[in-house]
MIKOL-422318 format. One record per residue (C-alpha): residue number from 1; residue in one letter; x, y, z. Coordinates in steps of 0.25 Angstrom, whole numbers, plus 2048, in hexadecimal, padded with zeros to 3 digits. Layout:
% residues N
+-----+------+-----+-----+-----+
: pos : code :  xx :  yy :  zz :
+-----+------+-----+-----+-----+
: NUM :    a :   X :   Y :   Z :
...
+-----+------+-----+-----+-----+
//
This chain:
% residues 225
+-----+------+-----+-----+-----+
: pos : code :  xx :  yy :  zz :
+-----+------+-----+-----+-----+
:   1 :    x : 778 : 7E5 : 7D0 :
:   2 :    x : 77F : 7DC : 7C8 :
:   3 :    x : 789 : 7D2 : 7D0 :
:   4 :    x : 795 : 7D1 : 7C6 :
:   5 :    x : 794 : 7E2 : 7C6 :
:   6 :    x : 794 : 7E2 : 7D4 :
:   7 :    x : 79F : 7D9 : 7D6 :
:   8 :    x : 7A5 : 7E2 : 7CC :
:   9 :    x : 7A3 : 7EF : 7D6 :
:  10 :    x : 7A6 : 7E7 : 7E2 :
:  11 :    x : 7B4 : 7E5 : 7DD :
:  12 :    x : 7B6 : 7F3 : 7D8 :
:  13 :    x : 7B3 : 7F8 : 7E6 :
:  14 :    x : 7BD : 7EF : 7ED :
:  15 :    x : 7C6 : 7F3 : 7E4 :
:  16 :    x : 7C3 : 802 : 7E5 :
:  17 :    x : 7C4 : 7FC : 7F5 :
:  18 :    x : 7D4 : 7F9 : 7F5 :
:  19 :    x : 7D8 : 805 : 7EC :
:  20 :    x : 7D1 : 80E : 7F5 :
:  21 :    x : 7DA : 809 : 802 :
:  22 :    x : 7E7 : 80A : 7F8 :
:  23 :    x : 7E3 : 813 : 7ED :
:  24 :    x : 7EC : 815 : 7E2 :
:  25 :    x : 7F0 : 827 : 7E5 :
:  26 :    x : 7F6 : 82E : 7ED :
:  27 :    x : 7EA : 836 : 7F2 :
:  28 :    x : 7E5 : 82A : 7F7 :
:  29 :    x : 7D6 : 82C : 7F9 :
:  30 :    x : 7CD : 829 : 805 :
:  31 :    x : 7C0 : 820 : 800 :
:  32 :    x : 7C1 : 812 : 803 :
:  33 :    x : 7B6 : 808 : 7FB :
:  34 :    x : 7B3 : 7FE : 806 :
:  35 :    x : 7B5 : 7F1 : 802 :
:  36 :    x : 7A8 : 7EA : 801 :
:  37 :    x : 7A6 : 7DC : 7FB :
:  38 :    x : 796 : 7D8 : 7FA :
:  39 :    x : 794 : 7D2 : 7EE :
:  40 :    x : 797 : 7C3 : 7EF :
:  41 :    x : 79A : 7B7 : 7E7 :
:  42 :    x : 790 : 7B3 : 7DC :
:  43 :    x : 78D : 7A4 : 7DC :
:  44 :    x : 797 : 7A2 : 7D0 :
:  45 :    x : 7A2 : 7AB : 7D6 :
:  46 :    x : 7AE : 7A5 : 7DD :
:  47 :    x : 7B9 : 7AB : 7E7 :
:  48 :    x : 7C1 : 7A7 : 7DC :
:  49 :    x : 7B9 : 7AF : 7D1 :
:  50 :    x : 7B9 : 7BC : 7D9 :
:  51 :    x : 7C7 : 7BC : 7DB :
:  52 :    x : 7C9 : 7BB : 7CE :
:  53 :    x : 7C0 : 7C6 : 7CA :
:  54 :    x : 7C7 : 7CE : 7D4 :
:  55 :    x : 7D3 : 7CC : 7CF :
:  56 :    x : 7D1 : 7CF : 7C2 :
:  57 :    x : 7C9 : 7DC : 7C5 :
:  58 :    x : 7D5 : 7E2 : 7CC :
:  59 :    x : 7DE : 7DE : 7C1 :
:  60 :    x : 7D5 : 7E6 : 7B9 :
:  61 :    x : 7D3 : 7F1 : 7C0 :
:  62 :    x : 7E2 : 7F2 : 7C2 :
:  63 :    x : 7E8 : 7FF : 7BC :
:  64 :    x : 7F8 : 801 : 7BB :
:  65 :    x : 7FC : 80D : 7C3 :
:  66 :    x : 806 : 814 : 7BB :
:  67 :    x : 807 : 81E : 7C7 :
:  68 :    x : 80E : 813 : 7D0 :
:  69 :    x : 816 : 80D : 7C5 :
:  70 :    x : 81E : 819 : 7C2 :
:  71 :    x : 820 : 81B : 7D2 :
:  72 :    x : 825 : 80F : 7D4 :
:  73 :    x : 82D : 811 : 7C8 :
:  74 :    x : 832 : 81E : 7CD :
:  75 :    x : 835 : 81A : 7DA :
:  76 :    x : 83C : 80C : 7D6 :
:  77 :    x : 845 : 816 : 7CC :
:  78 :    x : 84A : 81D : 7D9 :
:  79 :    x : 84E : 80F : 7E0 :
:  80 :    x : 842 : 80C : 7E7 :
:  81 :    x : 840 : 7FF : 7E7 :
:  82 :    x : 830 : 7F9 : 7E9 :
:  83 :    x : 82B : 7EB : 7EE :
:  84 :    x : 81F : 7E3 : 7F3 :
:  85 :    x : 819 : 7D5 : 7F4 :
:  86 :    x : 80E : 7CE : 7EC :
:  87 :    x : 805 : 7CC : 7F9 :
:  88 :    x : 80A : 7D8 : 802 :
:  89 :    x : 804 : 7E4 : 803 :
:  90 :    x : 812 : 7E9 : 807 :
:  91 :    x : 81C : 7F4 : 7FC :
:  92 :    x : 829 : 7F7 : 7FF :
:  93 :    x : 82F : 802 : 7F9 :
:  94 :    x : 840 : 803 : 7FA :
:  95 :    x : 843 : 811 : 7F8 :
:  96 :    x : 851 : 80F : 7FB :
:  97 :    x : 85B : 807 : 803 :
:  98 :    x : 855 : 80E : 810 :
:  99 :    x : 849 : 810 : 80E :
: 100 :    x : 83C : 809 : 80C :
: 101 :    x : 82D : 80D : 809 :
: 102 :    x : 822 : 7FF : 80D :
: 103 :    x : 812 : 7FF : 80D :
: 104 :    x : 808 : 7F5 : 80C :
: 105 :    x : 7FC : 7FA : 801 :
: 106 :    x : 7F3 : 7F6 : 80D :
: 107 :    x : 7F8 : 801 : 816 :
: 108 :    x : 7EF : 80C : 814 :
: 109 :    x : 7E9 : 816 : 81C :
: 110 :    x : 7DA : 816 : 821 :
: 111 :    x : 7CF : 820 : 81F :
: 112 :    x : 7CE : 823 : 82E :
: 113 :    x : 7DD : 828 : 829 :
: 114 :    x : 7E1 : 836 : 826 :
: 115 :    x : 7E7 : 830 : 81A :
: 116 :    x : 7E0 : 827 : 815 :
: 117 :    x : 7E4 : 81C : 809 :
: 118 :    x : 7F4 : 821 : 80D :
: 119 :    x : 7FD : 815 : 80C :
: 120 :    x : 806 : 812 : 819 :
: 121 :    x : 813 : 810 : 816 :
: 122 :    x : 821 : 80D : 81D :
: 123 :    x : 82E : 813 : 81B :
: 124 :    x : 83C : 80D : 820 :
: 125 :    x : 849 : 814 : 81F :
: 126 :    x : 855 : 80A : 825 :
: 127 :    x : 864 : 811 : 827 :
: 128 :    x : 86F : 80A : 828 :
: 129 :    x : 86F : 803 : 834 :
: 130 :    x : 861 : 7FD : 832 :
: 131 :    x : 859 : 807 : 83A :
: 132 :    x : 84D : 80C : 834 :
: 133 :    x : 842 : 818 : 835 :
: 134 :    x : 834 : 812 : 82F :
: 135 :    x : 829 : 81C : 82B :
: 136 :    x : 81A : 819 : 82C :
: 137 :    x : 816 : 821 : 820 :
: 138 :    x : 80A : 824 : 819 :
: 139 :    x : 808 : 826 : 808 :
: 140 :    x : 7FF : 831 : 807 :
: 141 :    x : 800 : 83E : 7FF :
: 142 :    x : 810 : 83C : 805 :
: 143 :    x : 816 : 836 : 80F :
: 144 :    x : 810 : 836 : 81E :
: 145 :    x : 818 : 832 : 828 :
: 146 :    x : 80F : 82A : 833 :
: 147 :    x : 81A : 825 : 83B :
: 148 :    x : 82C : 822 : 83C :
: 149 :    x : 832 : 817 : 844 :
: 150 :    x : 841 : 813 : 846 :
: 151 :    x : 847 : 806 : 847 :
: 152 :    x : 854 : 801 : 84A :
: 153 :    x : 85D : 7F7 : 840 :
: 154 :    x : 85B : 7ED : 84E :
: 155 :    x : 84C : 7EE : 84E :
: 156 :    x : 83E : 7E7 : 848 :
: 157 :    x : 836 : 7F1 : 83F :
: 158 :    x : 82B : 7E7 : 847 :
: 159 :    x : 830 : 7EC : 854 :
: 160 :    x : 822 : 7F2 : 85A :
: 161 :    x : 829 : 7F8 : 868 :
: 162 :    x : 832 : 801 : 85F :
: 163 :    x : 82E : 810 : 860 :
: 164 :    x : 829 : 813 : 852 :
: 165 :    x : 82A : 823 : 855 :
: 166 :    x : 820 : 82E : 857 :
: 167 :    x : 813 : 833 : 84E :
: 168 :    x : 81B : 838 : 844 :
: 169 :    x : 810 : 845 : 843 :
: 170 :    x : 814 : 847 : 850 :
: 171 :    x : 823 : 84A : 84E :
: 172 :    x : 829 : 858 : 84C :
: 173 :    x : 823 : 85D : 83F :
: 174 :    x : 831 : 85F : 83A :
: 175 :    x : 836 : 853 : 83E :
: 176 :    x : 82A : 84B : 836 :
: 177 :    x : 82E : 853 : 828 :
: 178 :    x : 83C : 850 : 82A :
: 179 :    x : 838 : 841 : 82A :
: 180 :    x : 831 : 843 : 820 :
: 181 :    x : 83B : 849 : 817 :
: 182 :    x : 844 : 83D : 81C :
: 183 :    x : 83A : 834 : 816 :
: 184 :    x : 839 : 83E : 809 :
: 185 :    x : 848 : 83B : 807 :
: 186 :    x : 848 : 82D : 806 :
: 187 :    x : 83D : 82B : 7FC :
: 188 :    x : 831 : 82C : 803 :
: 189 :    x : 828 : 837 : 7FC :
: 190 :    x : 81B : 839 : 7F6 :
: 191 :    x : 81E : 833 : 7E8 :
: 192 :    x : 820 : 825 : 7F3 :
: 193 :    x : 815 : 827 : 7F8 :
: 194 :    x : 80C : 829 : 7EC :
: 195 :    x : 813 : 81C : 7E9 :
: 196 :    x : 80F : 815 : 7F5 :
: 197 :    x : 801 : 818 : 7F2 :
: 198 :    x : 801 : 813 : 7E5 :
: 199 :    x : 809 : 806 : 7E7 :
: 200 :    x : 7FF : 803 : 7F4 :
: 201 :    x : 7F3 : 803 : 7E9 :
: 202 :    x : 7FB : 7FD : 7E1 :
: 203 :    x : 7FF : 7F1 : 7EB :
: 204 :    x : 7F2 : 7EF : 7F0 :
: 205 :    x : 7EB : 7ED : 7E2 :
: 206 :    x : 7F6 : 7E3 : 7E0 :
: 207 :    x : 7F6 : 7DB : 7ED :
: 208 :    x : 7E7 : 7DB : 7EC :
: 209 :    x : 7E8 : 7D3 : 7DD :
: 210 :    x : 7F1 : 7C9 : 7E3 :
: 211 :    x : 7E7 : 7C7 : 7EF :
: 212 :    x : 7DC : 7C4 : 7E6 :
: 213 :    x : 7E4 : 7BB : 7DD :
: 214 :    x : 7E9 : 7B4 : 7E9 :
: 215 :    x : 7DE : 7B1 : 7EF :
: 216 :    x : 7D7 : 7AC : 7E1 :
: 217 :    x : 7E2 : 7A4 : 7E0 :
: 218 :    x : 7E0 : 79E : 7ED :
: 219 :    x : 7D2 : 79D : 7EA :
: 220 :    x : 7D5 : 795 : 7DD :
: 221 :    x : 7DD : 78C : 7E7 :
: 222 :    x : 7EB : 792 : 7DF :
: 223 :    x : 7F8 : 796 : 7E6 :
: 224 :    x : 7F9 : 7A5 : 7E5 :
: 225 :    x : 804 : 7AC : 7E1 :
+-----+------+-----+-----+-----+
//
């Protein structure tokens, strides 16, 4: 086969690769591409040319998502309030003065897993006196509650010896739904976790662009960024 098409196919496939770990629906779906890199360098190809191909490529490919522009819009309408890094995986999402949604678009679920392709996220929901519940969370069809802790004002969040609760499918069956009801109160529904999913596609896409032109630019011996 000819080279430059199969260097074109190659870089579909590692594309089609990292959108399959974070694809851009709700349903996420299960099939992962492997990444597979074979095809090397020509003789007149640099690390630098590549890059630069790759770059380009996903700027091309890139399709605005009109879906999560009028989520975010919607949810920034009721107060929410959205940020992340340039370099970090990391979002976090200020649904109010007490309560804050975070996920990295690298946290997703493997295939060994039920669910599959789900994004993990955290929820934390501070009183007045500094003490806090966080809820280990899941962004699949809804919300999935994996796990609660409970902190202290007085103590670390990165304080391993604290007692972060039972299994939470182990609890009373009434005592999970009411949690989850305390969760559904504060913001913390399907529409967010549709959202979630969506901005994780979105964020890895992104942080993958800027990977690339970093290190190109590292290659061409500039400072990145």
């Amino acid at each position: 086969p000819d080279a430059a098409k199969l260097g074109i196919d190659m870089r579909q496939l590692a594309r089609l690769a990292r959108l399959a770990r974070c694809p851009a629906v709700v349903q996420r779906t299960a099939w992962v591409v492997p990444r597979v890199r074979q095809l090397s360098a020509g003789p007149t190809e640099s690390l630098s040319q590549i890059l630069a191909e790759e770059v380009a490529g996903e700027k091309e490919n890139r399709v605005t998502d009109e879906r999560l522009e009028k989520s975010i819009a919607d949810l920034e309408a009721k107060g929410a309030v959205i940020t992340h890094d340039v370099g970090s995986g990391r979002v976090t999402i200020k649904l109010s003065e007490t309560v804050v949604a975070s996920f990295d678009c690298r946290d997703v679920t493997t295939e060994e897993e039920e669910t599959d392709g789900s994004i993990e996220f955290d929820v934390k929901v501070t009183n007045n006196a500094g003490d806090r519940l966080i809820f280990e969370c899941l962004a699949s069809d809804g919300v999935q509650i994996d796990g609660i802790a409970y902190y202290r004002h007085s103590v670390s969040e990165d304080d391993k010896d604290i007692f972060d609760g039972p299994k939470f499918d182990e609890l009373d069956p009434r005592l999970q739904s009411a949690f989850y009801s305390f969760l559904l109160e504060r913001g913390v529904d399907p529409e967010l976790c549709a959202l979630i999913n969506m901005m994780a596609t979105e964020k890895e896409q992104t942080e993958y662009v800027h990977w690339l032109e970093s290190v190109n630019a590292f290659v061409d011996g500039e400072i990145p960024e």
